[in-house]
C-alpha positions as CSV (number, residue, x, y, z in Angstrom):
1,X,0.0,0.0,0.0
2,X,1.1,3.7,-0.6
3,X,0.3,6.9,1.2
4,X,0.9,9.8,-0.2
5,X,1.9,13.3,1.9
6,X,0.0,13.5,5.5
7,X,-2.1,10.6,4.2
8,X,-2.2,7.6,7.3
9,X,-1.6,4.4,6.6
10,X,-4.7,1.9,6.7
11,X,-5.4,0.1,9.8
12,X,-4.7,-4.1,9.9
13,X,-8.1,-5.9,10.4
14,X,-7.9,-9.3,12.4
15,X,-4.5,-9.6,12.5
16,X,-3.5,-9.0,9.2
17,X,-0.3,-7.3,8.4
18,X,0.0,-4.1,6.8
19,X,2.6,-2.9,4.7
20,X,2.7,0.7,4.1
21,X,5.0,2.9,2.1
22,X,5.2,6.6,2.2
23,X,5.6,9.0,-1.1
24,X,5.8,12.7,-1.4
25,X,2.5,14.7,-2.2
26,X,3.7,15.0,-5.5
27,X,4.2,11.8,-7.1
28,X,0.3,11.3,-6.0
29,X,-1.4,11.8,-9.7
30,X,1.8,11.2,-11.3
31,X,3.0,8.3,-14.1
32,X,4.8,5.9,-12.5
33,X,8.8,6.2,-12.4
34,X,9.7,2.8,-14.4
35,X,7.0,4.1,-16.9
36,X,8.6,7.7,-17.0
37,X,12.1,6.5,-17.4
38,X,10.7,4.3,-20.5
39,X,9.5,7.6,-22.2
40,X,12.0,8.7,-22.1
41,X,14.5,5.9,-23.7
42,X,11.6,5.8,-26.5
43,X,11.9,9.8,-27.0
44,X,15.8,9.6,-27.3
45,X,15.4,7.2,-30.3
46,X,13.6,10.0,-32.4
47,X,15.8,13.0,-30.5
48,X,17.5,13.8,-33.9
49,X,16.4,17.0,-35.9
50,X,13.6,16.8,-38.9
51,X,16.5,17.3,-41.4
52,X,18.6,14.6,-40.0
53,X,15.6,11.7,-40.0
54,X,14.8,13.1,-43.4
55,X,18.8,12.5,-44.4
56,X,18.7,8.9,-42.9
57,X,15.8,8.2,-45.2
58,X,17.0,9.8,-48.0
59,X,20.4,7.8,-47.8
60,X,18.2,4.3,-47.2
61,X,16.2,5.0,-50.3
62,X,19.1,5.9,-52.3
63,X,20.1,2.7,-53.5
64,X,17.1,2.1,-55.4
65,X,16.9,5.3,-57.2
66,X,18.8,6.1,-60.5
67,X,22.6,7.4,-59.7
68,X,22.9,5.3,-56.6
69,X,26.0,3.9,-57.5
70,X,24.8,-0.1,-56.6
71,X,24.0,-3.0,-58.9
72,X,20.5,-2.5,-57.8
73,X,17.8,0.0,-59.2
74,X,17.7,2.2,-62.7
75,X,21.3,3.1,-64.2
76,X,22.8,2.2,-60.4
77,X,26.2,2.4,-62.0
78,X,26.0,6.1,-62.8
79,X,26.1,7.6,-59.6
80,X,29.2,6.1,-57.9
81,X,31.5,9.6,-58.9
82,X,28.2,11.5,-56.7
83,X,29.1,9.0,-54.2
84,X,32.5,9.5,-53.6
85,X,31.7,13.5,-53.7
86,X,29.3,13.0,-51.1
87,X,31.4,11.1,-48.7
88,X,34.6,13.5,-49.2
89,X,32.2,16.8,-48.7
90,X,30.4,14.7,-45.1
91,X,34.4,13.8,-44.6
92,X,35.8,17.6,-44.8
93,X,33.0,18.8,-42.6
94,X,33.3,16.2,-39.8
95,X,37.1,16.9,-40.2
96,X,36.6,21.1,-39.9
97,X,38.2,23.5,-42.0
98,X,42.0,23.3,-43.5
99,X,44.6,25.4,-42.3
């Protein structure tokens, strides 16, 4: 059993044993803490910007498209130079600028 605040704890009836545990006022009307904590590991999955889940998409659906550089999908072979521009630009901006 759990009393909240000034709340009293019930009162054993014949002899039965009763186990009370005392929370603040607060976490009366509340979501349970396991259930809270599980929000929040769901809401960190999909914490990335708009632009970012859109990129992740747009990179998963590339290799079915035309100029995807893969054996898979319309003219597949024709994009592998736009590939290797795309991963030197991504590699010069994770790397910062030149000196």
């Amino acid at each position: 059993m759990l009393a909240f605040g000034e709340d009293e704890c019930p009162e054993s009836i014949d002899g039965e044993i009763v186990v009370c545990a005392r929370q603040p006022e607060e976490e009366r009307y509340r979501i349970p803490k396991s259930v809270r904590e599980k929000e929040k590991e769901e809401e960190a999955q999909y914490a990335s910007s708009w632009s970012a889940q859109f990129q992740n998409h747009e990179d998963a659906a590339r290799l079915g498209r035309p100029n995807s550089c893969s054996p898979v999908g319309t003219n597949g072979f024709t994009g592998c130079q736009a590939a290797v521009l795309r991963d030197w630009f991504a590699q010069r901006n994770q790397d910062g600028p030149a000196e």
